[in-house]
N, C-alpha and C positions, 0 to 999 in steps of 0.2 A: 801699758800704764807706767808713770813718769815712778822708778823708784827713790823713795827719798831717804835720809837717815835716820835713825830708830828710834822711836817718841822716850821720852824720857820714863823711866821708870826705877824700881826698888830691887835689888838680885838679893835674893837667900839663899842659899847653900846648906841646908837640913843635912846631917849624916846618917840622920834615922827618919826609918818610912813615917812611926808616929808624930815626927818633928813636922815632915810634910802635911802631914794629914792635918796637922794644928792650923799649919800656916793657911793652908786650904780653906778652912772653916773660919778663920780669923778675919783673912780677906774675901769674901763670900762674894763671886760675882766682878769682882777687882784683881784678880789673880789668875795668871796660866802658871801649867808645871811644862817645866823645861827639860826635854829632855836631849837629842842631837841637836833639834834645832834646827833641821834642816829648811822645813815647813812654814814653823811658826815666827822664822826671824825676818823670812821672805815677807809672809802676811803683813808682819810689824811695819816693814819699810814700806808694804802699800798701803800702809792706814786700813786692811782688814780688820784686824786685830789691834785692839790699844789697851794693855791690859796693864795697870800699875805697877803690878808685883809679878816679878818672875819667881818661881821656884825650881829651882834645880834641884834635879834626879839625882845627878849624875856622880856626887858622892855615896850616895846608900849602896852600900854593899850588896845589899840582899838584893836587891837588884837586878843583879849581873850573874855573867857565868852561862854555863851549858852544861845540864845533868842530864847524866845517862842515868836513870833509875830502873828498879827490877818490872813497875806498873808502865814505862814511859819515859819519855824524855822533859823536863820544863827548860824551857829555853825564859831568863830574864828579860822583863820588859828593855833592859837599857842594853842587851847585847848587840852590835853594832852589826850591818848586814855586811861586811866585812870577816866579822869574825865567824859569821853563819856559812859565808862562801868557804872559810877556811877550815871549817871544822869535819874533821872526819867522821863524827858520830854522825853529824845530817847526811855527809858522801853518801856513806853504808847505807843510812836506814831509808832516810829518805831524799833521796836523789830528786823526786821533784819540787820541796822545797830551793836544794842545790841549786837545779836549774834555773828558779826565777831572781835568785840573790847573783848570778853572775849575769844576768839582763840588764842588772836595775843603775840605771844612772848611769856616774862615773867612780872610778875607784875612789876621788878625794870624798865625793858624796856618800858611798857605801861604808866609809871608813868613820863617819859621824854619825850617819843617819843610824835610828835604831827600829828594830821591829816592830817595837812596842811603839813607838812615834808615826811607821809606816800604815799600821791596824788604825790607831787613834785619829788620824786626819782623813780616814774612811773616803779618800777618792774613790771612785769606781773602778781608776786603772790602776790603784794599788796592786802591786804584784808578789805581796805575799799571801792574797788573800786567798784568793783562788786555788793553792798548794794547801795551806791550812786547810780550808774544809775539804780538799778531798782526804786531806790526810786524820779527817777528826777531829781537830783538834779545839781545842776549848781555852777562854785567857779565863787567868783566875784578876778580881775588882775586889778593891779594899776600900773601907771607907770606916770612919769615925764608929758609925753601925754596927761593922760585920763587915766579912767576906761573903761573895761571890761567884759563881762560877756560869758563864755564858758561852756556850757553842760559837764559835765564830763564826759559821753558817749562820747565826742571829743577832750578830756584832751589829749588824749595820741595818738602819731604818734610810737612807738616803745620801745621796751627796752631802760631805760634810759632816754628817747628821751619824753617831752611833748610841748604845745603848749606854754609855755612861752618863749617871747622873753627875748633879756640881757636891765635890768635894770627894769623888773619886777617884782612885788611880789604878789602872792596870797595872797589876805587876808583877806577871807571869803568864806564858803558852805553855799550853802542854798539848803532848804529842801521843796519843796509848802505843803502843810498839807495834811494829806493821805484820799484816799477818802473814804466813809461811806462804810462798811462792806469787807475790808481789811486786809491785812494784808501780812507779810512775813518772809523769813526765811532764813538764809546763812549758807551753810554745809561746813568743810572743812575736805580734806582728808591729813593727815602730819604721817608719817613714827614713831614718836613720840605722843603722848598722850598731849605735850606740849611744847612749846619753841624749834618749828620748822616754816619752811615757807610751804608753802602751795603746794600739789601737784596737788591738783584740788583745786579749790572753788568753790561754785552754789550758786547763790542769787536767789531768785523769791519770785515775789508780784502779789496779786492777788486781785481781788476785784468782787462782785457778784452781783445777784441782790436782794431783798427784801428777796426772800424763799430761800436765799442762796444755788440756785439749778445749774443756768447758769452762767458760768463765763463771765463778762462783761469785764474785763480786766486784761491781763497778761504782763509780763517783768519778761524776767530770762537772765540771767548775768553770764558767765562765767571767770572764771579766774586759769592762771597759766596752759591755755593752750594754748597758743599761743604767737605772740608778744607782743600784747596789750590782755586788758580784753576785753570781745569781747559780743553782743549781742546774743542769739539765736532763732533768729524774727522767725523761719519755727517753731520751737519746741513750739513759742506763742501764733501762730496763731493756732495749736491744740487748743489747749484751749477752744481762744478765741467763745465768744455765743455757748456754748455747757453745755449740763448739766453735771457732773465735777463726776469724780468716779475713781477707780485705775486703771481702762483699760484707761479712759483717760490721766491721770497722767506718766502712764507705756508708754505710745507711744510719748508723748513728749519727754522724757527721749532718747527714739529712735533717735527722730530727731534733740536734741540739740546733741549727739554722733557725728550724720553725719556732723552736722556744722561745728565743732570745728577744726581747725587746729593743734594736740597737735603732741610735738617734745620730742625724750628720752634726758633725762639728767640725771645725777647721782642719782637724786632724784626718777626718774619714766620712762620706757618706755611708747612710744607713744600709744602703744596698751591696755597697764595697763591705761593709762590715759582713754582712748577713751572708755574702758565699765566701770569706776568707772565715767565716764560724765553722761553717760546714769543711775546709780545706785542713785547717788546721786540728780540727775534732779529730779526723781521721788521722793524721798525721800523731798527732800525742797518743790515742791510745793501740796504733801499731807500734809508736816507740815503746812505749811503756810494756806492751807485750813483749817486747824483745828484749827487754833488761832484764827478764823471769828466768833466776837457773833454773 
């Protein structure tokens, strides 16, 4: 599609969340919130999107940042996946978040786009999504109302399509702290080596018990096969209380396959999809075992 130059519109600059929240409700229906921009400037220049008034995030302080807190981590809607690749507290805790922020795009792209931009525009082949839920994690929604708080495993109803109402804004993940002998991993398969989207993704975290023999808890996460990112609860309950080796690992892989509802597009047929699910299943939660001191 022919890109053209970006429809005329209104920019605000709010320094406070409640400034946004005005502007939101002021403009009802006439207004997107701006936040990297990676996304929504693309949409603008193909007449997707034609929206009046932009409002930018991206001065609200509250926003931003990366807290290590005693309950969990909140990672800000506006922190850039840049800074998430660079931050030690994700290294440590959660490496498989880690893993899908050094996938994603290109460095100029990662160094704008933000989290809370990458959740919000709910592609299927989003690549934070898939880490988030296996890692728990929940965004906190603010609105003129009240706040909020939605499981990211229930972020999303479809392509495109998430659980925020108009006059909404995400602005905040949170992560609960990972539990003792943990750990995980998110694989992705792209036609490219780099600064592509994702034709499968596999997230999966694991947790053991003391002789890190039996797995006491699994969550694997799939993505960019189907509408939304999707759980695959049958492939986890393999796992789950079993003592953990490549025949186990290899039959989950089986039955997160069967789960998956994946569709051909340009990118991949549905059948290439469906035995690179079962390839890489296996492949993430033998890594993810192996990251377990």
């Amino acid at each position: 599609m022919f890109i053209k130059r970006l429809p005329k519109f209104e920019y605000h600059a709010p320094t406070f969340l409640s400034e946004a929240l005005d502007l939101l409700a002021k403009y009802d229906g006439k207004g997107r919130v701006l936040a990297g921009g990676t996304d929504l400037l693309v949409s603008m220049k193909r007449r997707e999107a034609v929206p009046e008034h932009l409002i930018s995030l991206k001065g609200i302080a509250e926003l931003k940042g990366i807290h290590d807190e005693k309950e969990g981590t909140k990672i800000g809607a506006l922190v850039t996946l840049g800074e998430i690749e660079r931050s030690r507290t994700i290294q440590d805790k959660f490496r498989v978040l880690s893993d899908a922020v050094q996938v994603m795009a290109s460095l100029q792209v990662r160094n704008l786009g933000t989290i809370g931009g990458n959740l919000c525009s709910a592609a299927p082949s989003a690549d934070t999504a898939p880490p988030l839920i296996v890692l728990d994690a929940s965004v906190q929604i603010i609105s003129s109302s009240g706040i909020r708080k939605v499981p990211v495993e229930k972020f999303f109803k479809g392509p495109g399509v998430s659980v925020l109402r108009p006059g909404e804004i995400l602005t905040q993940i949170l992560i609960p702290n990972p539990l003792k002998r943990s750990s995980g991993a998110y694989l992705k398969l792209m036609r490219r080596a780099a600064v592509d989207l994702a034709q499968v993704g596999i997230a999966a975290c694991l947790s053991f018990d003391s002789e890190k023999r039996i797995c006491r808890g699994a969550k694997i996460a799939l993505g960019a096969v189907g509408s939304t990112p999707i759980r695959a609860l049958k492939a986890e309950q393999v796992l789950l209380d079993k003592e953990f080796n490549e025949t186990v690992g290899k039959e989950a892989g089986k039955i997160a396959a069967l789960e998956a509802n994946p569709r051909s597009s340009l990118r991949a047929s549905k059948e290439y999809r469906r035995e690179m699910i079962e390839v890489l299943t296996k492949r993430a939660v033998m890594t993810a075992y192996s990251r377990i001191n």
